[in-house]
C-alpha positions as CSV (number, residue, x, y, z in Angstrom):
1,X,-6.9,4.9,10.4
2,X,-9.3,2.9,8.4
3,X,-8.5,-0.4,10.5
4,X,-8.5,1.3,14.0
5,X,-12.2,2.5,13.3
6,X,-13.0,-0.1,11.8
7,X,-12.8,-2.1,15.0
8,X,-14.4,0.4,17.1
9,X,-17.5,0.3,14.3
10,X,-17.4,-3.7,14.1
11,X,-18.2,-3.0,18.2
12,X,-20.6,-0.7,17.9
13,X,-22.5,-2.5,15.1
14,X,-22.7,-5.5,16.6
15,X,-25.1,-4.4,19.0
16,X,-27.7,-4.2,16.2
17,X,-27.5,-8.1,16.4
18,X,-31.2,-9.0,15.9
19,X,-32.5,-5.5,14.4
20,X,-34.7,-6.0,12.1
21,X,-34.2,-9.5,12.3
22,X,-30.8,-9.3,10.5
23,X,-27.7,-10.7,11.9
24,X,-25.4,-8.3,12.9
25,X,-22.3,-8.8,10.2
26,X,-25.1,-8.0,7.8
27,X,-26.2,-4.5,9.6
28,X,-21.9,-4.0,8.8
29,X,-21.9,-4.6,5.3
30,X,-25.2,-2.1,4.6
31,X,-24.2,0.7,6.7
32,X,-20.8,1.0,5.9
33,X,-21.8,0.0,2.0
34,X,-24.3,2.9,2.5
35,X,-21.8,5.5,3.5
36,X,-19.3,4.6,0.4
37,X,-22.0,5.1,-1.8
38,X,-22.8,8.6,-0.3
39,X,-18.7,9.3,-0.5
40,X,-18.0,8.0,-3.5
41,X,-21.2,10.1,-5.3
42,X,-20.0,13.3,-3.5
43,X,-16.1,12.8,-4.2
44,X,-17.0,12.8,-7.6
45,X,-18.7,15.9,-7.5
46,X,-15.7,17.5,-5.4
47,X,-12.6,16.1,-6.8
48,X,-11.5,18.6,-9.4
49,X,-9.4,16.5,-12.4
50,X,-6.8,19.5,-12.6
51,X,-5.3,22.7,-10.8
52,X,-7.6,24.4,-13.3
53,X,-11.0,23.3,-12.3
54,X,-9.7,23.6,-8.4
55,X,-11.5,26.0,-6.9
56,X,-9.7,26.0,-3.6
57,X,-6.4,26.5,-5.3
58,X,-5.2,30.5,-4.7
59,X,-3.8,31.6,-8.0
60,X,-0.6,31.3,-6.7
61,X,-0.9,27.8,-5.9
62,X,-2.7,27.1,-9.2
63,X,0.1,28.4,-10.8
64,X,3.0,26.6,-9.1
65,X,0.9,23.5,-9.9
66,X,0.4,23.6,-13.2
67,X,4.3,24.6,-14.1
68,X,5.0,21.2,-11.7
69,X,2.9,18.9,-13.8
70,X,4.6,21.3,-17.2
71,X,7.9,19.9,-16.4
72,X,7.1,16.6,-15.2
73,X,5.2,15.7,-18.1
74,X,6.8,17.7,-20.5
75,X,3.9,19.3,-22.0
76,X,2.1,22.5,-22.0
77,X,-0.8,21.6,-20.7
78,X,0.9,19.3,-18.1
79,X,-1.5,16.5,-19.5
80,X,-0.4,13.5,-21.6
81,X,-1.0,14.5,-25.1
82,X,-3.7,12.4,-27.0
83,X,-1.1,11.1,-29.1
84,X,-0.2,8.9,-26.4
85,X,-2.9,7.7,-25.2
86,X,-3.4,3.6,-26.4
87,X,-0.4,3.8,-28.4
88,X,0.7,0.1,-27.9
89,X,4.4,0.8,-28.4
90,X,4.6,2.8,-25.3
91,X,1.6,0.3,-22.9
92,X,3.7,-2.9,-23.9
93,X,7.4,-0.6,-22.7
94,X,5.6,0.2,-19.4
95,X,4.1,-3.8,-19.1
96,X,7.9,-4.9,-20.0
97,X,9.2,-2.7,-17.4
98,X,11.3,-5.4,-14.8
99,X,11.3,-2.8,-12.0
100,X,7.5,-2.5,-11.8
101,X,7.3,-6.3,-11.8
102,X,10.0,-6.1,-8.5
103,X,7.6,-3.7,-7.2
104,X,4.8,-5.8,-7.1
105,X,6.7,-8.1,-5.3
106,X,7.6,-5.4,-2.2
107,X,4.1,-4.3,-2.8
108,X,2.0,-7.8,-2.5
109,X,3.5,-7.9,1.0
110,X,1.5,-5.1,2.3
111,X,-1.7,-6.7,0.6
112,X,-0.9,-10.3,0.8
113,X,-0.8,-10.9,5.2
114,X,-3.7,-8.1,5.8
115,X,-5.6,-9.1,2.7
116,X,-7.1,-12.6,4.5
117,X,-10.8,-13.3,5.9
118,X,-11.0,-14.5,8.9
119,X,-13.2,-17.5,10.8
120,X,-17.0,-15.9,12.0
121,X,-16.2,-14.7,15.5
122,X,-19.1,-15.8,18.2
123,X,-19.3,-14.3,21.5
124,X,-21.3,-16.0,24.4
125,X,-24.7,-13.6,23.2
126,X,-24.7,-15.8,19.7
127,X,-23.5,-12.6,18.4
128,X,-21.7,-13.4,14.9
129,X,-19.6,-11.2,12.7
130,X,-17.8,-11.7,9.4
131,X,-15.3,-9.8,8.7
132,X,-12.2,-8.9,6.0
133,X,-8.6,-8.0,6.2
134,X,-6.2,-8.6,8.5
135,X,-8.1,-5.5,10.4
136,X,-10.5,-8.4,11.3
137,X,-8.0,-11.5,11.7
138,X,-6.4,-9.9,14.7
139,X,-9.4,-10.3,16.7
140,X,-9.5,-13.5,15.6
141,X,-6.3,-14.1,17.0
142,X,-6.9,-12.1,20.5
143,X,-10.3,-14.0,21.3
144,X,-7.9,-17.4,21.0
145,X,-6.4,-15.6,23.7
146,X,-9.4,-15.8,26.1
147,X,-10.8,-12.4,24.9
148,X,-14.7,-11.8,24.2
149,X,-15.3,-10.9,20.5
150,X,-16.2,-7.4,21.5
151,X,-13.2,-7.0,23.6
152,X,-11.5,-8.4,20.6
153,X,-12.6,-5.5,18.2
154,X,-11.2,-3.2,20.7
155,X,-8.3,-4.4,21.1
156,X,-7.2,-3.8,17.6
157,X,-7.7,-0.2,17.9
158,X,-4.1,0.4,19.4
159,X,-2.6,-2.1,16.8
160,X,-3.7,0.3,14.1
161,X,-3.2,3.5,15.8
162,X,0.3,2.4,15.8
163,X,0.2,1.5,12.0
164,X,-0.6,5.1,11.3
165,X,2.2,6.7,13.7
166,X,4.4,4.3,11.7
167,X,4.0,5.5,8.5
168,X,3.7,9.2,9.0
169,X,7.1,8.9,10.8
170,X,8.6,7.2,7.9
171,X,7.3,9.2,5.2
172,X,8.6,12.3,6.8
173,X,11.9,11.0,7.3
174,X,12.0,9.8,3.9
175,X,11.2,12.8,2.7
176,X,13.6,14.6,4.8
177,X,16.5,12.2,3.6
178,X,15.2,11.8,-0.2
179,X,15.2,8.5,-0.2
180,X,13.0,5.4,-0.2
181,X,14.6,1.9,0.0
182,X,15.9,2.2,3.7
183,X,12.6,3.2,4.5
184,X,11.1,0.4,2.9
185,X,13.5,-2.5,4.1
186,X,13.2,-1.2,7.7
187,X,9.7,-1.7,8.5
188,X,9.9,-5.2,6.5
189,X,12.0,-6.4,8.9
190,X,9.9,-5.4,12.3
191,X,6.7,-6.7,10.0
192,X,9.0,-10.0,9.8
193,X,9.9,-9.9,13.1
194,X,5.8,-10.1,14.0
195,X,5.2,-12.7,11.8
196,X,7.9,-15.0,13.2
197,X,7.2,-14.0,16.5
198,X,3.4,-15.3,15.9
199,X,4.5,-17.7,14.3
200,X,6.5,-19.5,16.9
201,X,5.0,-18.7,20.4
202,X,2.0,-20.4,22.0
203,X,-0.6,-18.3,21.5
204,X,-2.7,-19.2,24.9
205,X,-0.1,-19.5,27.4
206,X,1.5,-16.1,26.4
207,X,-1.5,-13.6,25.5
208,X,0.8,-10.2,26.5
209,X,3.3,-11.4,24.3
210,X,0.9,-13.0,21.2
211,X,-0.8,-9.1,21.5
212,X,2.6,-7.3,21.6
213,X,3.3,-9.2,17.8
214,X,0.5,-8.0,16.8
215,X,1.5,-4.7,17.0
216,X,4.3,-5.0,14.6
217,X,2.3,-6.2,11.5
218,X,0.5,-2.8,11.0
219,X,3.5,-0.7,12.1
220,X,5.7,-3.1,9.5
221,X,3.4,-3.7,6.3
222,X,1.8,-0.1,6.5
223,X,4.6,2.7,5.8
224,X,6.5,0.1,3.1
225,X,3.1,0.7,0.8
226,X,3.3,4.3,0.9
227,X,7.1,4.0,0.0
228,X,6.7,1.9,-3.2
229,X,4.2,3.9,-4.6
230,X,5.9,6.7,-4.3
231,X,9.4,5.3,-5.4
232,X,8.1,3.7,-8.6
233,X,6.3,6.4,-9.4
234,X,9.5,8.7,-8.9
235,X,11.6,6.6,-11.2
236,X,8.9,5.7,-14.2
237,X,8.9,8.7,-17.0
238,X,7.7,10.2,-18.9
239,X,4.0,10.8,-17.6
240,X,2.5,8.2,-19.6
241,X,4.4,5.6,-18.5
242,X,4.2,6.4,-15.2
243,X,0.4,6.2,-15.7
244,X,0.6,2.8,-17.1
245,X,2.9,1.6,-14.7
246,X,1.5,2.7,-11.7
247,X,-1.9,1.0,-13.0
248,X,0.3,-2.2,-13.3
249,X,1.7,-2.0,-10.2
250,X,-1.5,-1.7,-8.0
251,X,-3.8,-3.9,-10.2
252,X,-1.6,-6.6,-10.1
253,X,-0.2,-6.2,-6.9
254,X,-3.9,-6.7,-5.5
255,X,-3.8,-10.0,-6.3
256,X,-2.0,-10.2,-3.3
257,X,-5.4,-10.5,-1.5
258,X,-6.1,-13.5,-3.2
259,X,-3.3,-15.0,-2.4
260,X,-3.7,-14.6,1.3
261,X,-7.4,-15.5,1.6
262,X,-5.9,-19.1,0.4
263,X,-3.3,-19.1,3.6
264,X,-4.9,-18.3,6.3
265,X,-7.1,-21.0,7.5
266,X,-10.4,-21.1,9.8
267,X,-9.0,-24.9,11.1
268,X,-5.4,-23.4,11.9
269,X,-6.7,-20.3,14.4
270,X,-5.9,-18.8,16.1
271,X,-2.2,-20.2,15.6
272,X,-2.5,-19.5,11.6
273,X,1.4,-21.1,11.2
274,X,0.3,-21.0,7.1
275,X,-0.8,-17.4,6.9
276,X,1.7,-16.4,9.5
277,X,4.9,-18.4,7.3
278,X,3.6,-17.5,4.2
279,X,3.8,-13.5,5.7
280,X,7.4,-14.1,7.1
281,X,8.3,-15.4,3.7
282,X,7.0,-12.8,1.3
283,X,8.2,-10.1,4.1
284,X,12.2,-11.6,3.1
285,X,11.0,-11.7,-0.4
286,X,10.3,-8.0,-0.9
287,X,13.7,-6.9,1.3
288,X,15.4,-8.7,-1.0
289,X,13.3,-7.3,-3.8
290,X,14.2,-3.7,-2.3
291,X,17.8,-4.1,-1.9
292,X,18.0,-5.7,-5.7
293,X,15.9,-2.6,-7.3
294,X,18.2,0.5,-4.8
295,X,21.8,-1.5,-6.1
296,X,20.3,-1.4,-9.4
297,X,19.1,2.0,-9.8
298,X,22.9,2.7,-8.0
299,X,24.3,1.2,-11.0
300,X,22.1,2.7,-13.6
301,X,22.6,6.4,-12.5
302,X,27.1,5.4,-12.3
303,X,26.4,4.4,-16.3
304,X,24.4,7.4,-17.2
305,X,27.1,9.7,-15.2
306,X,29.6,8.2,-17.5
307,X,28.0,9.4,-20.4
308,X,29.0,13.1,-20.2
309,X,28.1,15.9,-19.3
310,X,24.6,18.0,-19.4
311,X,26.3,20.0,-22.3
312,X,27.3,17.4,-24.3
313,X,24.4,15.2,-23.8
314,X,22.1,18.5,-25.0
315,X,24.7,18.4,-27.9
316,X,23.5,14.8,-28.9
317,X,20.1,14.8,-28.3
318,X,16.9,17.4,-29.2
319,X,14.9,18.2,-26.3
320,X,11.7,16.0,-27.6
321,X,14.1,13.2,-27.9
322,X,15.3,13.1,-24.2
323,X,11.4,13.8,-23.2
324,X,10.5,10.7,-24.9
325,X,13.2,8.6,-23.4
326,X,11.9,8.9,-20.4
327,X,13.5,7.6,-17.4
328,X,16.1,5.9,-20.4
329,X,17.3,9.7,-20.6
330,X,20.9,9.7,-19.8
331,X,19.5,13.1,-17.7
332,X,17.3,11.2,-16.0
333,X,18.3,10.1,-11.9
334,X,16.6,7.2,-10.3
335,X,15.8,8.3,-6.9
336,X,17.4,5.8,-4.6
């Protein structure tokens, strides 16, 4: 949603061209900085840290959420204890951990393509924006088309309204099937399907079908983020780890950003065959990375089957010893 209004502000804003006697890209950076501010100060007012201090929560609800985090942490508070906290044992176990490092490879392909600013778009009024993210490269790409840069900013609003269909219809069915990795390979492949498409056509001679590509970068690179989170998160325990790991994952997999603001070019638009190849191969990277981590996890949950039974893995180990194992828990089942 964020990069479907995003063009339809870019539009808007760029009227204030002159205001003030400020360019309008710079009108885009203080209003919108403005309003984060203004969010940002209230959600921290707002956001309770815990089904406790949540006021909107019936006491029902409250309830049902506090015995949740109870037996997902394994605590009584549902809270990591204190004990925990900084002990470098357990940070360096989550850092070592090879299946957030895979992650970060699925994950860097939903930052890496959209994460890349674009050339200073000028339409015939000397109006100039600068914009970020692949929210703003499209436009870049549809005024090489023969497109004015406010028609442009428009035009990106169906891109991304398609992005958002995408990925509520893939996290429901994921839900709904309880599990991840198909629903992480598929849109990789219609995301890799865009980039090769953009890739190899000639941009000015076929503008219907250079637009159509577009489509499929949002609808592919979109839902695939929501899926990794969710999946490594489902298969790191106990909550401490998780914690860590989930920190790993999205700090480090920002870095796709920097990556991509090194491959695509202002001399190479609006044909971008770097940025564009470097997005087809980091989308075949992260399938393979997917289908690596689901035969894996496949594997893992055959050896810890083997093992025994419930009864007789209660028989061997205390109950604090299989909470501190964690996912290593021969009761433990990667989710698939």
């Amino acid at each position: 949603m964020a990069g479907a209004f995003s063009g339809l502000l870019a539009f808007a804003i760029q009227k204030m061209d002159g205001i003030g006697g400020l360019a309008g890209w710079r009108w885009i950076f203080i209003l919108e900085g403005i309003a984060t501010v203004l969010i940002g100060t209230c959600c921290f007012k707002l956001l309770p840290d815990s089904p406790e201090s949540a006021g909107f929560l019936k006491p029902e609800e409250r309830r049902f959420l506090i015995h949740r985090l109870q037996t997902d942490s394994g605590t009584k508070t549902g809270h990591v204890e204190t004990t925990d906290l900084f002990h470098w044992p357990t940070i360096k176990s989550a850092l070592l951990e090879w299946k957030i490092w895979f992650a970060i490879i699925v994950y860097w392909v939903s930052l890496c393509p959209p994460l890349v600013p674009t050339p200073m778009l000028t339409a015939s009024q000397g109006n100039s924006i600068s914009l970020y993210g692949f929210t703003y490269s499209a436009p870049s790409v549809i005024l090489g088309l023969g497109y004015s840069a406010a028609n442009a900013q428009l035009l990106t609003i169906p891109i991304y309204v398609l992005g958002v269909i995408a990925t509520i219809v893939v996290s429901v069915y994921a839900d709904k099937y309880q599990t991840r990795w198909p629903f992480i390979v598929g849109p990789y492949c219609v995301a890799a399907v865009g980039f090769l498409g953009l890739l190899c056509i000639p941009h000015p001679r076929l503008p219907g079908l250079t637009y159509a590509f577009l489509f499929c970068i949002p609808a592919g690179v979109y839902p695939p983020l929501i899926g990794v989170l969710s999946w490594i998160g489902n298969n790191l325990a106990p909550s401490w780890k998780r914690a860590v790991g989930m920190a790993l994952l999205i700090s480090m997999g920002n870095l796709g950003g920097a990556i991509g603001s090194n491959v695509y070019l202002e001399a190479q638009a609006p044909s971008y065959w770097l940025g564009f190849g470097f997005g087809l191969g980091i989308a075949l990277a992260a399938i393979t990375a997917t289908v690596v981590l689901k035969f894996t996890f496949e594997r893992l949950n055959r050896q810890k089957e083997a093992m025994g039974t419930e009864e007789e893995i209660r028989a061997r180990f205390s109950e604090e010893e299989l909470l501190r194992m964690g996912d290593k828990s021969p009761l433990f089942r990667y989710i698939v």
